[in-house]
C-alpha positions as CSV (number, residue, x, y, z in Angstrom):
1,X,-66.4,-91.6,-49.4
2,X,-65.3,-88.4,-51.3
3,X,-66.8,-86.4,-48.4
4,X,-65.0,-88.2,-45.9
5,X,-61.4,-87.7,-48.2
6,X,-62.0,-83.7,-48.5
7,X,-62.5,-83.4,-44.6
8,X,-59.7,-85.9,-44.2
9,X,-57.6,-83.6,-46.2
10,X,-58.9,-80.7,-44.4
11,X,-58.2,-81.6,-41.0
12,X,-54.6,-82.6,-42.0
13,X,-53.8,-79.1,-43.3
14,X,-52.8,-77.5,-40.4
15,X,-50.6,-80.5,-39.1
16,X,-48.8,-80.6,-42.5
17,X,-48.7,-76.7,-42.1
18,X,-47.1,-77.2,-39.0
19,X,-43.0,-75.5,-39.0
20,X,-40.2,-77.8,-37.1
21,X,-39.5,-76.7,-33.7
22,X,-36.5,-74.2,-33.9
23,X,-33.4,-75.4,-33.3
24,X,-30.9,-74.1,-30.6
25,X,-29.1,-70.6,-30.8
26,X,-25.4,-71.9,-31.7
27,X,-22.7,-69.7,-29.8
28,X,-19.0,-70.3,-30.6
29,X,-16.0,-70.1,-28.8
30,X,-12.4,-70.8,-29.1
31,X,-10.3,-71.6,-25.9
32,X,-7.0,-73.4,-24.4
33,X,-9.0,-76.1,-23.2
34,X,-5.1,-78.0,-22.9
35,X,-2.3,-76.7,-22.5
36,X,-0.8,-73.2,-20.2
37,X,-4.2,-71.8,-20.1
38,X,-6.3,-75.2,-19.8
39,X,-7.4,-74.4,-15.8
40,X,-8.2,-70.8,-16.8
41,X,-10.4,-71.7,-19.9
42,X,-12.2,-74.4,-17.9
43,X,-13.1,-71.6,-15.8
44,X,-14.8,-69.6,-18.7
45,X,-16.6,-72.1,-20.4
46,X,-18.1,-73.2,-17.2
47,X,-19.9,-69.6,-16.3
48,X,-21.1,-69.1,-20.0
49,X,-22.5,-72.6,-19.6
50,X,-24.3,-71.6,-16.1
51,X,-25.9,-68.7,-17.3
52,X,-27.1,-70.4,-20.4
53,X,-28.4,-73.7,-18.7
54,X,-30.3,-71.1,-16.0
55,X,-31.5,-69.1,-19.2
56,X,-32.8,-72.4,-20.8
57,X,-34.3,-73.8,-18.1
58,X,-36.4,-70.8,-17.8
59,X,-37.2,-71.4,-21.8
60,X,-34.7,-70.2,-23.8
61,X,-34.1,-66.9,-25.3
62,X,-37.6,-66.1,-27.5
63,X,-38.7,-69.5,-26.6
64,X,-35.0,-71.4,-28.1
65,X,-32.1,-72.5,-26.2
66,X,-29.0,-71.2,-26.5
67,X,-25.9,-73.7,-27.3
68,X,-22.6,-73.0,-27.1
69,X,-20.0,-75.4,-29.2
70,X,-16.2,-74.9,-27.7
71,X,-13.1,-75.8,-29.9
72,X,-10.0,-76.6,-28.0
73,X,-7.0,-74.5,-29.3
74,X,-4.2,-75.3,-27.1
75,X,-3.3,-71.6,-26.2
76,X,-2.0,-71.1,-30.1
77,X,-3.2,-68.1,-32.2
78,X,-3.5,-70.0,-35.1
79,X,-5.4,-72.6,-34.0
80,X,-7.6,-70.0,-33.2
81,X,-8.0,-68.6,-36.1
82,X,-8.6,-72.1,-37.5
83,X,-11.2,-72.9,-35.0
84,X,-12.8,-69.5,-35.6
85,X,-13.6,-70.5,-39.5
86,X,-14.6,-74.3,-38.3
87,X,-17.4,-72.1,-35.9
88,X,-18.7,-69.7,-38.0
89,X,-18.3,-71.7,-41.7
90,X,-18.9,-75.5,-40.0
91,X,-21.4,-74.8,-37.3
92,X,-22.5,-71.9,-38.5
93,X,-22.6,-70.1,-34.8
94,X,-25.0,-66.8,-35.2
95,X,-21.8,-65.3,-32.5
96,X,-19.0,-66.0,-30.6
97,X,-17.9,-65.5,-27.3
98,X,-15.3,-66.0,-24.5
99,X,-12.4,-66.3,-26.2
100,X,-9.3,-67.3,-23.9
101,X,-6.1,-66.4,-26.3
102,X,-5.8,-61.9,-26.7
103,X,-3.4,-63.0,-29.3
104,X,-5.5,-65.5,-31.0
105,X,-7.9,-62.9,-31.0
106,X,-5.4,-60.9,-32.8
107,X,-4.9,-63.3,-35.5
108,X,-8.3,-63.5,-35.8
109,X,-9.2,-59.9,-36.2
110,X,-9.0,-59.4,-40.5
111,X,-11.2,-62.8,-40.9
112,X,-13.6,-61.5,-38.1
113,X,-14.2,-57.9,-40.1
114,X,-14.8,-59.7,-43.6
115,X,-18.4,-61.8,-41.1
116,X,-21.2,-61.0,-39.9
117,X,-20.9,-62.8,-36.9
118,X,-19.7,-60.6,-33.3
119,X,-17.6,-61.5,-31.2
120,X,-18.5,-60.9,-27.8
121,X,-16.3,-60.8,-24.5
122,X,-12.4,-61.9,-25.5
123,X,-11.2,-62.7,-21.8
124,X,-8.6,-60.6,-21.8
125,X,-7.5,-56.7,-21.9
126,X,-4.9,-57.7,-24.6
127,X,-4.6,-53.6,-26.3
128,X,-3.3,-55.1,-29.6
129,X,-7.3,-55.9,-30.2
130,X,-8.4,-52.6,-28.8
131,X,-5.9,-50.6,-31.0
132,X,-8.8,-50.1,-33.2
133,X,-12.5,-50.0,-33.3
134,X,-14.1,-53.6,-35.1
135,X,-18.0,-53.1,-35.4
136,X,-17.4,-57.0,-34.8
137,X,-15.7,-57.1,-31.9
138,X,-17.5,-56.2,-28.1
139,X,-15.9,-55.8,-24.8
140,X,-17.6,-56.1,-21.5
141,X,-14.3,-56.0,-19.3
142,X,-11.4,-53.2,-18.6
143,X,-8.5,-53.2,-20.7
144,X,-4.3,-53.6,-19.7
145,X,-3.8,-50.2,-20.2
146,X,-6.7,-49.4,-17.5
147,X,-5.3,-52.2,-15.1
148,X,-1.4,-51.1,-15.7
149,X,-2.1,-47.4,-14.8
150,X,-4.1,-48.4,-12.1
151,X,-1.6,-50.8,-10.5
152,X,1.8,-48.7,-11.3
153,X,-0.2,-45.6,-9.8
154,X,-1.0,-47.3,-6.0
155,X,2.6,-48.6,-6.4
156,X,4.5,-45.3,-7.3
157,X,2.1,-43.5,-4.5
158,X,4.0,-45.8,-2.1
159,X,7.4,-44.6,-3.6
160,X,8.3,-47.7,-5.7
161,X,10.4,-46.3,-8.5
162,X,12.5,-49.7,-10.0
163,X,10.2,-51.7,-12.0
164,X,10.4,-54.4,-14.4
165,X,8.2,-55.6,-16.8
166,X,7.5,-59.3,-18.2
167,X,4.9,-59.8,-21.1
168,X,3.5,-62.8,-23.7
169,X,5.8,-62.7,-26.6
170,X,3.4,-64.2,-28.9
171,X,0.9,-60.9,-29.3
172,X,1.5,-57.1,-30.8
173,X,3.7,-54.7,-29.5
174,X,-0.2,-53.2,-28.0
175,X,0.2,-54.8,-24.3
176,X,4.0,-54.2,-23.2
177,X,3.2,-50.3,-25.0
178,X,0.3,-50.5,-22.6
179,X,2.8,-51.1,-19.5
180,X,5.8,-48.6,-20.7
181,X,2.7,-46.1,-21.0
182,X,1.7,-46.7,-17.3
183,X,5.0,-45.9,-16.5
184,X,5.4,-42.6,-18.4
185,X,2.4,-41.1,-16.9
186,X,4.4,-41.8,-13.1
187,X,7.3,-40.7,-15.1
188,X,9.4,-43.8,-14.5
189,X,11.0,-45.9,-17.3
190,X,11.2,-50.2,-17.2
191,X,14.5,-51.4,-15.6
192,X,14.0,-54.4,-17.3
193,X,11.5,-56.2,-20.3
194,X,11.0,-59.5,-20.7
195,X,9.0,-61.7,-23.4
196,X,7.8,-64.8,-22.3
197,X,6.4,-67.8,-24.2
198,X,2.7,-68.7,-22.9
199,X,3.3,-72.5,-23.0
200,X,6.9,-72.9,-21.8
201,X,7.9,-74.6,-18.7
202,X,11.5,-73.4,-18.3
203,X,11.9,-69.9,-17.2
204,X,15.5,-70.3,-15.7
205,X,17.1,-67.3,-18.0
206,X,14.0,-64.9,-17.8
207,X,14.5,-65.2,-13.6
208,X,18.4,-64.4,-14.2
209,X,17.8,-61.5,-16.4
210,X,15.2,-60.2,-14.0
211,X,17.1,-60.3,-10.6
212,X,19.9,-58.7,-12.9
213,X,17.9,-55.7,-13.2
214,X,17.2,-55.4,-9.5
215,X,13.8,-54.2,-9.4
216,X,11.8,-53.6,-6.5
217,X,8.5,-54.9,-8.4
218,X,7.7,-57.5,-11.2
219,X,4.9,-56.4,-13.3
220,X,3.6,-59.2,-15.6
221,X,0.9,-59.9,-18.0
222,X,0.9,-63.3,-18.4
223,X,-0.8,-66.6,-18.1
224,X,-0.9,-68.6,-15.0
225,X,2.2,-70.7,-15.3
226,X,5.0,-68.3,-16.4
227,X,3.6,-66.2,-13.2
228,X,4.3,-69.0,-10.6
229,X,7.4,-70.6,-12.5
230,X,9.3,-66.9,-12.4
231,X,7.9,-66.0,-8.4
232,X,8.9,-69.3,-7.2
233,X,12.7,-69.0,-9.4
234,X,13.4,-65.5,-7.8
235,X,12.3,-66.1,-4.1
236,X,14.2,-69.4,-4.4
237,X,17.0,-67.5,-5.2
238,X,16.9,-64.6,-2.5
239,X,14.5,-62.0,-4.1
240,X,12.5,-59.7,-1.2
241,X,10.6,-57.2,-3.9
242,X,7.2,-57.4,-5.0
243,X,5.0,-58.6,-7.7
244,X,2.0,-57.5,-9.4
245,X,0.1,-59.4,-12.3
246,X,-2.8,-58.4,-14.2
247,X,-6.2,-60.2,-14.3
248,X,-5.1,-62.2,-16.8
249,X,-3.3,-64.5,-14.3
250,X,-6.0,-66.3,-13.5
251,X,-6.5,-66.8,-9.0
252,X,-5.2,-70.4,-9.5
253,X,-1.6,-68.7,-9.0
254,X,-2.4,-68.2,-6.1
255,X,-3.0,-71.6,-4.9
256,X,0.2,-72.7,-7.1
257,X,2.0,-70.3,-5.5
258,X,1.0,-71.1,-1.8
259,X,3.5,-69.3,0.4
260,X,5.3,-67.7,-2.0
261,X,2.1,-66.1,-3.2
262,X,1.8,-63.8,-0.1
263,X,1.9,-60.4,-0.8
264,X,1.3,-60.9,-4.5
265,X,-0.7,-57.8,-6.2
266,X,-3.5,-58.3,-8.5
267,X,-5.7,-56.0,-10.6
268,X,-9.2,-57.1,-11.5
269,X,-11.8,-56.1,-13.6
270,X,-14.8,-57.1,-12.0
271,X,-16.6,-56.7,-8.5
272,X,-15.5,-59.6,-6.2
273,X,-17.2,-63.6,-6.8
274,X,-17.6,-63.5,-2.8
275,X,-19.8,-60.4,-2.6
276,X,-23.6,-62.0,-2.6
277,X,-25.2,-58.8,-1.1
278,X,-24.2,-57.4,-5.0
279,X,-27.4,-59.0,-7.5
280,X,-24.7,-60.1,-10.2
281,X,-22.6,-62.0,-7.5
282,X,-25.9,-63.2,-6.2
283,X,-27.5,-64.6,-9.3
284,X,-23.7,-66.1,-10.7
285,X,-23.2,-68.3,-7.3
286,X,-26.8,-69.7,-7.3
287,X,-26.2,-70.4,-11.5
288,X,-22.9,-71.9,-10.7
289,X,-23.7,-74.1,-8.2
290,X,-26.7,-75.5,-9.9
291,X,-24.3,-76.0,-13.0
292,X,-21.7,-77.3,-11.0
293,X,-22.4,-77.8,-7.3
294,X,-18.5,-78.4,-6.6
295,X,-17.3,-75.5,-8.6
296,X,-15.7,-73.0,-6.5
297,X,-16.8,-69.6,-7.8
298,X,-14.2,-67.0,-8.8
299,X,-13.2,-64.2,-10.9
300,X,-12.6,-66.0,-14.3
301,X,-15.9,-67.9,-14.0
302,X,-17.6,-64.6,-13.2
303,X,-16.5,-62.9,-16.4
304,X,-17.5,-65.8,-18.2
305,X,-21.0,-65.3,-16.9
306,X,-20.6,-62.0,-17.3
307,X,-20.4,-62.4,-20.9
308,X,-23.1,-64.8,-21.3
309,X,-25.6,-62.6,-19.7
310,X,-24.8,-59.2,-21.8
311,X,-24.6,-61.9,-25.0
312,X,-28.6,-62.9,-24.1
313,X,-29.8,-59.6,-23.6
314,X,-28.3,-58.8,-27.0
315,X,-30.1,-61.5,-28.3
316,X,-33.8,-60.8,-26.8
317,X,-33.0,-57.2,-27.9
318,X,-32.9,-58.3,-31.1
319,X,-35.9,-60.5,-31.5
320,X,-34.0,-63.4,-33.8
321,X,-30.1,-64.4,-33.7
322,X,-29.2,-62.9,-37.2
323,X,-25.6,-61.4,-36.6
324,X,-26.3,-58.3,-38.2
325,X,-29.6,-57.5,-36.4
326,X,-27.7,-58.7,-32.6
327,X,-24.9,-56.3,-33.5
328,X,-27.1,-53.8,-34.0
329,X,-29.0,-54.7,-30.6
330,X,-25.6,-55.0,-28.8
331,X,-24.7,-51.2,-30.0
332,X,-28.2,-50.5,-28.1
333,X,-27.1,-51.7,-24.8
334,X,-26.5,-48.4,-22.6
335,X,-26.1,-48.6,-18.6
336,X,-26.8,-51.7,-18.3
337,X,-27.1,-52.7,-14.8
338,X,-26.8,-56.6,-14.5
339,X,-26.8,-56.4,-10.6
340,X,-23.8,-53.8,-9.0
341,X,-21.9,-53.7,-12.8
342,X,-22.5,-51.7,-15.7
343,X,-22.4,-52.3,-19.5
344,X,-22.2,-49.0,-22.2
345,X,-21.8,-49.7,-25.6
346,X,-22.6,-47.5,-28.6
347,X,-22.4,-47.6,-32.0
348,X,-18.8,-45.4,-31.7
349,X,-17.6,-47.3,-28.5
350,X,-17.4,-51.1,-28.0
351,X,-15.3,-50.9,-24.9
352,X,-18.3,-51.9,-22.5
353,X,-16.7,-51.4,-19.0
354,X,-13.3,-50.2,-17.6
355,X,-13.9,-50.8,-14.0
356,X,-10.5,-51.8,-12.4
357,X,-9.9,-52.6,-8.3
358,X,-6.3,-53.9,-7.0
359,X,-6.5,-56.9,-4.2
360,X,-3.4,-58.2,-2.3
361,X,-3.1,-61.9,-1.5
362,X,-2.8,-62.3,2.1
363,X,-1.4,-65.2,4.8
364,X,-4.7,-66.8,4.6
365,X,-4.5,-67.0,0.7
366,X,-7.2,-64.5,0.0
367,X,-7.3,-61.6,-2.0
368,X,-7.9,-58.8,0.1
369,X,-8.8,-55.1,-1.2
C-alpha cells in the first residue's frame, strides 16, 4: 500500500505542477460609442476587432488571444480621461489603443505619462497631442498640420485665395494653429474662424458668420455632424464655394450629405479601402468581412486595423505584454511594411507615418483622387 501512495504521489506531480492557461492580452480603448462621433467609433472598434479575431484564430499572439475591452465616452474629454483610469487601474489593460476623442486624448495626456501602459493609434491628427514627444503615446497616421498643408497647397495652386476656417472648440489652440500655419506657408491669412461644439445640433449662427465672411472655401476639422449641418445650412442659403474637411470627418458625410456632398474635398491619411491589388487593403477586406460579412469597408475601419496590426507586431516583438518591454518593442519598429504602407518609429520619433492623398467626392458619391 505505501508503494502504491509514493507512485500515486509521483505521477500526480506534474498535473499539480501544471500552470493555468494564460489568460487573454487585455487592450483598452476609449471611444464615442453614442453620441456626434458614435457611426465613426463603430467604425474603429470594428477593424481592431477584425484584425484581432483573424490574429486569434490563427492562435493568438505567443500562443494568447488578444481582447480588447471598449468604454463608451460619449465624445467628452473627460469621460475619457475617466474611462482611461477604469482601463488601465480596473482591467488592468497591458495598452490601449484607438482612441476616437484628439481632445480626450489631450486630457488624458499628464495621467498617461505618470503609466506604464502606451497608447497606441489616437484616430485623429489632433496637434495639441503631437505638440510634444510622450514615450507613451504612438502614432501610426499623418497629423492636421500634414493634411492642412497639403489641402491649402492643391487649393491655393488653383488660385483660391479667401478661406475660412471652422474647428472643435473643445481641444488646444494646437489644431486651428495647425490650419493658420498652412495658410502662412501660401501666404494667405483666415477670412474667417469658427469654433464649433462636437455634439451640437444647431449650427444656424456658425453658417451666418461664415457666409459673412464670403469665402471661396470652408476648411474644417471636425466631426461628421457639424460638417453636414453647416454644408447643407450654406447651400440652402445660396452658397457656390467649396469645402474641404480633414480625415477626421469620417466618409459617412458623404452619404449624409448626398447631393450636397458633390464636390466636397477630403484629405486622408491612408491608401484607399477599395485598392485589393495593395496586401494591406487585401488582407483588411478578407478580415472585415469575415468579422462582419455586411460591413462595408472604408477608411476609418482601415485605420482601425491599421492600428491593431502595428499593436500585434509590437507585441510578438516583445515576447510578453509588459508595457515597458512593448514600448520598448514598438520604438523598434522601423519600415515596416504591412502591405503598400509604412510604419517608422524610433526611440526619438513616435510619429509613425505622415502619408497624406486629397480625394474629391464626385456625382456618383465616390471619392475620387
Amino acid at each position: 500500500m505505501k508503494l502504491f501512495l509514493l507512485v500515486s504521489a509521483a505521477t500526480a506531480l506534474p498535473v499539480l505542477a501544471q500552470k493555468a492557461a494564460p489568460g487573454p492580452i487585455l487592450v483598452g480603448q476609449s471611444a464615442g460609442m453614442s453620441g456626434g462621433q458614435a457611426a465613426y467609433s463603430t467604425d474603429v472598434k470594428q477593424g481592431i476587432e477584425a484584425y484581432f479575431a483573424a490574429v486569434n484564430k490563427a492562435g493568438g499572439v505567443n500562443g494568447r488571444p488578444v481582447k480588447l475591452v471598449t468604454l463608451d465616452d460619449q465624445g467628452k474629454k473627460d469621460n475619457v480621461l475617466a474611462n482611461t483610469k477604469k482601463l488601465v487601474e480596473g482591467e488592468k489593460v497591458t495598452s490601449l489603443i484607438g482612441y476616437t476623442s484628439g481632445a480626450g486624448v489631450e486630457a488624458t495626456l499628464a495621467y498617461l505619462d505618470s503609466q506604464s501602459v502606451p497608447m497606441l493609434s489616437p484616430v485623429t491628427g489632433n496637434m495639441g497631442i503631437r505638440a510634444q514627444f510622450h514615450r507613451n503615446l504612438f502614432h501610426t497616421r499623418a497629423g492636421y498640420d500634414d493634411e492642412m498643408r497639403k489641402v491649402v497647397s492643391h487649393l491655393a495652386l488653383t488660385g483660391v485665395s479667401k478661406f475660412a476656417i471652422a474647428y472643435l472648440d473643445d481641444v488646444g489652440p494646437a489644431n486651428p494653429q495647425a490650419m493658420h500655419g498652412a495658410l502662412e506657408l501660401a501666404k494667405l491669412k483666415a477670412v474667417a474662424a469658427v469654433p464649433l461644439n462636437r455634439n451640437a445640433t444647431d449650427f444656424n449662427a456658425q453658417v451666418d458668420k461664415l457666409l459673412e465672411a464670403k469665402p471661396e472655401v470652408v476648411l474644417f476639422i471636425s466631426n461628421g455632424t457639424p460638417i453636414v449641418k453647416i454644408v447643407q445650412g450654406m447651400r440652402a442659403k445660396g452658397y457656390g464655394g467649396q469645402f474641404a474637411t480633414s480625415s477626421f470627418s469620417g466618409l459617412k458625410v458623404i452619404d449624409d450629405l448626398k447631393a450636397t456632398g458633390v464636390g466636397l474635398i477630403m484629405s486622408q491619411v491612408l491608401p484607399p479601402p477599395t485598392r485589393v491589388h495593395l496586401k494591406l487593403v487585401k488582407q483588411y477586406q478578407d478580415d472585415l468581412k469575415a468579422f462582419a460579412p455586411d460591413a462595408k469597408p472604408n477608411y476609418t475601419s482601415l485605420e482601425g486595423y491599421v492600428a491593431a496590426k502595428v499593436l500585434v507586431e509590437g507585441y510578438r516583438r516583445a515576447g510578453t505584454d509588459t508595457p515597458e518591454r512593448l514600448v520598448a518593442a514598438l520604438e523598434e519598429i522601423q519600415r515596416l511594411d504591412l502591405g503598400g504602407y509604412e510604419i517608422n518609429f524610433s526611440r526619438k520619433s513616435h510619429d509613425g507615418s505622415r502619408f497624406v492623398d486629397t480625394g474629391v467626392v464626385g456625382r456618383d458619391g465616390g471619392l475620387r483622387f
